[in-house]
C-alpha positions as CSV (number, residue, x, y, z in Angstrom):
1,X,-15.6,-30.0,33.1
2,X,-13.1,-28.9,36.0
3,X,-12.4,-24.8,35.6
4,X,-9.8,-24.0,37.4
5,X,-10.1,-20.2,39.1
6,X,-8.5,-16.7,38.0
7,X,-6.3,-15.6,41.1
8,X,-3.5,-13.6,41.2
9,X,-3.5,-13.8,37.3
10,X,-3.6,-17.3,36.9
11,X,-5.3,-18.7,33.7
12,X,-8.7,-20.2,33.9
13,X,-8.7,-23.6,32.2
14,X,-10.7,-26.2,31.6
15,X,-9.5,-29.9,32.0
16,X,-10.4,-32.7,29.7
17,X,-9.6,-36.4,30.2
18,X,-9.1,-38.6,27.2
19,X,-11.4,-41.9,27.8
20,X,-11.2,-42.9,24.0
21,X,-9.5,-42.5,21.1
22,X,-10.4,-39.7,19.0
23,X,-9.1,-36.4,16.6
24,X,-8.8,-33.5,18.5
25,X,-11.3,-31.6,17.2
26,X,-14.0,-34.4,17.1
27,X,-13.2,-34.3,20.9
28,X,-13.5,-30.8,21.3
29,X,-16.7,-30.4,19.7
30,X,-18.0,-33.3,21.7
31,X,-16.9,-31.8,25.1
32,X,-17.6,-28.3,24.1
33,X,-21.2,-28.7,22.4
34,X,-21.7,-25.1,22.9
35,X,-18.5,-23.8,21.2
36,X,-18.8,-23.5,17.6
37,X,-16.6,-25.2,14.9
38,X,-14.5,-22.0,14.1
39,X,-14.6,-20.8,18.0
40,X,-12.8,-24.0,18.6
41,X,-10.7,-23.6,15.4
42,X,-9.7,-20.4,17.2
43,X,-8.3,-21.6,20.1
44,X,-6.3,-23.8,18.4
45,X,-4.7,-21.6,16.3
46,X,-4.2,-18.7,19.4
47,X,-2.2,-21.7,21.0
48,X,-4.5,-22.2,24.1
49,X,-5.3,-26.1,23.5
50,X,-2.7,-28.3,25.5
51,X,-2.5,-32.2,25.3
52,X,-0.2,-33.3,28.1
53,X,0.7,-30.1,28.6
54,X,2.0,-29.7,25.1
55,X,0.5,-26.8,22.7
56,X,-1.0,-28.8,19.7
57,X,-2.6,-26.6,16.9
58,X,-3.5,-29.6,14.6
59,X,-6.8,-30.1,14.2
60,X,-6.2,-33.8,13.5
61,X,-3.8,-34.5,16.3
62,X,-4.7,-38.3,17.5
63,X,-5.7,-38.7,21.0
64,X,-5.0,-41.7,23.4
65,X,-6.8,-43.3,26.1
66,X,-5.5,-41.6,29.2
67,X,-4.5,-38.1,28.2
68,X,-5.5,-35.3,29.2
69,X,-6.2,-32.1,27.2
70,X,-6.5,-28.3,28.7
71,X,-7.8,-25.4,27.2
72,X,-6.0,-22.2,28.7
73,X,-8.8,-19.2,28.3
74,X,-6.6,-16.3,28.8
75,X,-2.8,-16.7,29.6
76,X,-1.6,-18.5,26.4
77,X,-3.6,-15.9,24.4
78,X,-2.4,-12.8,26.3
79,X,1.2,-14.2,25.4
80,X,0.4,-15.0,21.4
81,X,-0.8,-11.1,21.4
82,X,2.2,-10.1,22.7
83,X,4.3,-11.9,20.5
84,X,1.6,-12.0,17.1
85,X,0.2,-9.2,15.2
86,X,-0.6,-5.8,16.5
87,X,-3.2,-3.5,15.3
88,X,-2.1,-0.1,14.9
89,X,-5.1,1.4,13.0
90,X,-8.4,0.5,12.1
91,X,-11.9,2.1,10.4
92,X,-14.8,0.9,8.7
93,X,-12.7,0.7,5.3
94,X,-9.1,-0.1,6.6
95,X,-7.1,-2.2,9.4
96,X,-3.0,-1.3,9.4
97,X,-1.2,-4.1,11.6
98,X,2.5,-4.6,12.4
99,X,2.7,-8.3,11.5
100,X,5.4,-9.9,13.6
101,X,8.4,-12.4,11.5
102,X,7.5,-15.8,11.2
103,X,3.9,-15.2,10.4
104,X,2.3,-15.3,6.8
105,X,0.4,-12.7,5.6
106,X,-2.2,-15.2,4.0
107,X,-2.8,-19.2,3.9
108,X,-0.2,-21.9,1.6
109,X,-0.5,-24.9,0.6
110,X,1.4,-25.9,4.0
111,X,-0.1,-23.3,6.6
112,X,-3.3,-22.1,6.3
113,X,-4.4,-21.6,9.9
114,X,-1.5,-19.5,11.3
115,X,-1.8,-16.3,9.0
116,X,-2.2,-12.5,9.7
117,X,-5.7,-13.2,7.3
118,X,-6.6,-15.5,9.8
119,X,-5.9,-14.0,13.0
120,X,-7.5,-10.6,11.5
121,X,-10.8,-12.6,10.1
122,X,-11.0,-14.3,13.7
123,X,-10.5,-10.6,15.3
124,X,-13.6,-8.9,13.1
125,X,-15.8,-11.8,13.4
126,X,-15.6,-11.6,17.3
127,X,-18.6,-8.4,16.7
128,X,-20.2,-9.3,13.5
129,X,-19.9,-13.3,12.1
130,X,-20.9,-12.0,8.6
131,X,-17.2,-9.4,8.3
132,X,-14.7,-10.5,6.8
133,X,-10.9,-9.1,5.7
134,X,-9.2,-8.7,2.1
135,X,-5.5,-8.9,1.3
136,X,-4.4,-5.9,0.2
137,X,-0.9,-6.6,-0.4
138,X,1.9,-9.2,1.4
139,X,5.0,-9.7,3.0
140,X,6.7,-12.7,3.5
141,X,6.6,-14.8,6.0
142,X,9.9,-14.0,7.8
143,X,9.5,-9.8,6.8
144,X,8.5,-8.3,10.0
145,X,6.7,-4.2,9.9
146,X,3.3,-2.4,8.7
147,X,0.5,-4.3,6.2
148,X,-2.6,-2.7,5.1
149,X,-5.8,-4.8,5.0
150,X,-9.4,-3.6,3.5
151,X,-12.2,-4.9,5.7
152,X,-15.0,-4.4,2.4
153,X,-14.5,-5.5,-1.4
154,X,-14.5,-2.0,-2.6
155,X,-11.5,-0.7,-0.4
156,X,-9.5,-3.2,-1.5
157,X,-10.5,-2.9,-5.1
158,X,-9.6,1.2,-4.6
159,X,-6.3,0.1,-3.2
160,X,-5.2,-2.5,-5.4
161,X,-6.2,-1.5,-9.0
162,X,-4.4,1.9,-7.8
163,X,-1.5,1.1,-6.0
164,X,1.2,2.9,-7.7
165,X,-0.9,5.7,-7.2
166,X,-2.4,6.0,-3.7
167,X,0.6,4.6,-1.9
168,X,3.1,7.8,-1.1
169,X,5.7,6.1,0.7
170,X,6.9,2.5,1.5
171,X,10.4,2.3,3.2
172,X,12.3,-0.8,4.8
173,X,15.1,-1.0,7.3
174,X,17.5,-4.3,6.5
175,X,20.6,-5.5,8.6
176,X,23.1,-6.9,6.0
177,X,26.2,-8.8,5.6
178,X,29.4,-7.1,5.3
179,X,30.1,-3.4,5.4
180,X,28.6,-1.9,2.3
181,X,30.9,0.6,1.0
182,X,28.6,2.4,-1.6
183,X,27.0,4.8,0.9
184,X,23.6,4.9,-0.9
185,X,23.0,4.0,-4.7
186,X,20.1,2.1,-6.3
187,X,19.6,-1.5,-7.5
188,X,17.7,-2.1,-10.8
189,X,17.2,-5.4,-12.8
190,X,14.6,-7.7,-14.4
191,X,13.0,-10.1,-12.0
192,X,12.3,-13.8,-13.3
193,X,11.8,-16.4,-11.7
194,X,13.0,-20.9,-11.7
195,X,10.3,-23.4,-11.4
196,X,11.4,-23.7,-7.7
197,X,10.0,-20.4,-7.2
198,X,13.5,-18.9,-6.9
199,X,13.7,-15.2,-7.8
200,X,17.1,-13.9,-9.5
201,X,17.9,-10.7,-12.0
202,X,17.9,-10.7,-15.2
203,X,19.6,-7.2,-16.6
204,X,18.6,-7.6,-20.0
205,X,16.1,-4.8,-20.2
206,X,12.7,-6.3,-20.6
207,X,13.7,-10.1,-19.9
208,X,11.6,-9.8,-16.6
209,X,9.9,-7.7,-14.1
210,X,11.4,-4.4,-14.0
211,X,12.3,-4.2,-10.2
212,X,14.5,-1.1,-8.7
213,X,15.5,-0.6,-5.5
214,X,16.9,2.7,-3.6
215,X,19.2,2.2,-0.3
216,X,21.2,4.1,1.9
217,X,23.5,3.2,4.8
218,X,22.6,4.1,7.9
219,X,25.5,2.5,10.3
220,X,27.5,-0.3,9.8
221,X,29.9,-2.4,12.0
222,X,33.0,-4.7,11.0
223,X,30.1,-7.2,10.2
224,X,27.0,-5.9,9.0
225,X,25.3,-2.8,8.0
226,X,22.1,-1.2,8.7
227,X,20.7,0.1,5.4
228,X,17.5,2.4,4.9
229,X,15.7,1.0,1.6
230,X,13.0,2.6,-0.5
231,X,10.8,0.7,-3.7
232,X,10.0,2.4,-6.7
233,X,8.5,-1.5,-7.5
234,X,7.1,-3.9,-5.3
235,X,8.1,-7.0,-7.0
236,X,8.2,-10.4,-5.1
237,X,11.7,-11.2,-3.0
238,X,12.8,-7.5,-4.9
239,X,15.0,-6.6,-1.6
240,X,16.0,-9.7,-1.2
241,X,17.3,-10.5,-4.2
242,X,18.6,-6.8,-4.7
243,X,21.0,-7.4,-1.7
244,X,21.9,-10.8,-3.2
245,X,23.4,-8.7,-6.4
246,X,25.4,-6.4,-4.7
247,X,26.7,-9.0,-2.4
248,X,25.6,-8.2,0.8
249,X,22.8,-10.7,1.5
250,X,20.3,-10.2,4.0
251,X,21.5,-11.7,7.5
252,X,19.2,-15.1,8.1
253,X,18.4,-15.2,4.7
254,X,20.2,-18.2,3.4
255,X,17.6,-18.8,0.4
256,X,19.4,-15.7,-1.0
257,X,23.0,-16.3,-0.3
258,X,23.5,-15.5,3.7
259,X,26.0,-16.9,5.8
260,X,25.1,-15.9,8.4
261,X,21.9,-15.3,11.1
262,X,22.6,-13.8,14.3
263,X,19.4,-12.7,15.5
264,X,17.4,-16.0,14.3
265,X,15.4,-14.4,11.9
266,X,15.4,-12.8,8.6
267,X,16.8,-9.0,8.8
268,X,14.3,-7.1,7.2
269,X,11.4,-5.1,8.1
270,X,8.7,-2.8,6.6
271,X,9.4,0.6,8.5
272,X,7.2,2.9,7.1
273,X,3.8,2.6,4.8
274,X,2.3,6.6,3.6
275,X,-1.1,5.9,1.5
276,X,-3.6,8.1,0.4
277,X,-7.5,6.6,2.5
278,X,-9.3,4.5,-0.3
279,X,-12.8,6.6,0.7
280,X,-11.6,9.5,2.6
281,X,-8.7,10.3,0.2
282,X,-6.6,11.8,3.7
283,X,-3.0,11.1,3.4
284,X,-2.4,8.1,6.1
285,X,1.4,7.9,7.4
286,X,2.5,4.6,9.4
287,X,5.8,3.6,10.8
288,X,6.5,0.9,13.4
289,X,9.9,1.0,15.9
290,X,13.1,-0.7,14.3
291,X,13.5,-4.2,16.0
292,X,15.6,-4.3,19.1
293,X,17.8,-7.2,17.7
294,X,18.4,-5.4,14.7
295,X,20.0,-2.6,16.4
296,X,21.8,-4.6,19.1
297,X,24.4,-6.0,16.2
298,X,25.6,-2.4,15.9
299,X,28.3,-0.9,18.5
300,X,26.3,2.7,18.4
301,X,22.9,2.7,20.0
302,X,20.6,2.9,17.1
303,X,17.9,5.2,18.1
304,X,14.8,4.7,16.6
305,X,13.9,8.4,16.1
306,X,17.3,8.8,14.6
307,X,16.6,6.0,12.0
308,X,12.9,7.6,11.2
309,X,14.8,10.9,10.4
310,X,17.4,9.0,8.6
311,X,14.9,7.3,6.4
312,X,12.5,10.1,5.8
313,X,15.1,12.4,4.2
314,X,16.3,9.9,2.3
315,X,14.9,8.8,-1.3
316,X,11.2,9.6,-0.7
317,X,9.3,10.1,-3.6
């Protein structure tokens, strides 16, 4: 195998001609006998295996005589940490991430490789192979901001069978279509959902999932409108289909009504998370900066102190 140096920053790599056809990962555990089978599912998914200088991630991704395949052991994964999930917090019971948009919280039937679970499972298996991580709670794929994990079966259990209770605080910021004219008010239907897996309100009291929603403008252009939004239920798609009702869909949204997406992603993020500690019972407040393409839409700066003040005197319960 040919490893190239690390000078002046440059990645070391490691160069592998193709002599035979072959899967990708049959080939890598043939030239790597000393990597293991999820060390090597590891750098696939961190985006550091190259055929033909192309990033491949498949782990059945047919080879051909003549190729060549690199694995990149440090530049490609220095820029998926920059651009994946960061870890703001972690203990023996907990790990608080800011998960970036575009990323899954856990596997589906189309993705199962390329999810904050994953990532975070690869992360705590690095100093013990026997830890593992537990889904706490989601956000969807295209919702950007703060998650909770439990890294032992009993945290989770703490923090899921009492969620209503432990969690203090949970408060998005959304960019919006429009210029919504109702300065604050709150949203509240029955969520149901269509076998396509379509959410939409019902407001028939009890024909549903009671789902209400709390929102308050912060700025607002010609446009769109920046708004501040608290849950009082954490229902699936809830903000979502809450902005859909009052007819001010989120921007890049188009499964729920939006025209428009002028920052190539959805517009919604999960600005602050307050919980009480599953074991230590200490009140643990998290917020994460407001996207720099969210507040570029808006003619005033939008500082992101200012919207943290914004959003903590507003609707906090």
């Amino acid at each position: 195998m040919n490893r190239k140096g690390n000078k002046a920053g440059q990645a070391r790599q490691t160069r592998l001609p193709v002599t035979e056809a072959a899967e990708l990962m049959n080939f890598l555990r043939e030239k790597m006998p000393e990597k293991g089978r999820n060390n090597i599912k590891s750098l696939l998914t961190h985006r550091q295996v190259l055929v033909d200088e192309q990033v491949v991630t498949q782990y059945n991704h047919p080879l051909q005589m003549g190729q060549e395949v690199v694995i990149n052991w440090s530049l490609l994964r220095a820029k998926e940490h920059e651009k994946g999930l960061k870890i703001i917090y972690e203990d023996p019971a907990i790990i608080v991430i800011d998960k970036p948009y575009g990323l899954l919280s856990m596997a589906s039937d189309k993705e199962k490789e390329r999810t904050a679970y994953h990532q975070l499972t690869d992360y705590v298996r690095n100093n013990n192979p026997e830890d593992r991580i537990f889904i706490v709670h989601r956000l969807d794929r295209d919702t950007s901001g703060i998650m909770v994990f439990a890294k032992n079966e009993e945290a989770k259990h703490a923090m899921q069978d009492a969620w209503k209770d432990i969690v203090v605080d949970r408060a998005y910021v959304a960019v919006v279509e429009g210029r919504v004219k109702q300065r604050e008010g709150t949203i509240k239907s029955w969520l149901k959902e269509t076998r396509t897996r379509l959410m939409y309100s019902s407001y028939t009291e009890g024909d549903g999932q009671e789902a209400v929603t709390d929102y308050k403008v912060l700025q607002f252009s010609s446009k769109y409108s920046l708004l501040a939004i608290r849950l009082k239920t954490g229902r699936k798609n809830q903000i979502r289909v809450h902005m859909q009702d009052i007819g001010h869909s989120i921007i890049g949204d188009k499964k729920y009504g939006a025209q428009t997406n002028p920052i190539g992603r959805l517009g919604l993020h999960a600005h602050i998370l307050a919980f009480y500690h599953p074991v230590s019972g200490e009140l643990m407040h998290f917020e994460t900066e407001l996207p720099q393409k969210f507040s570029r839409l808006f003619k005033t700066n939008v500082k992101n102190n200012k919207v943290s003040k914004d959003t903590e005197r507003y609707g906090k319960r």
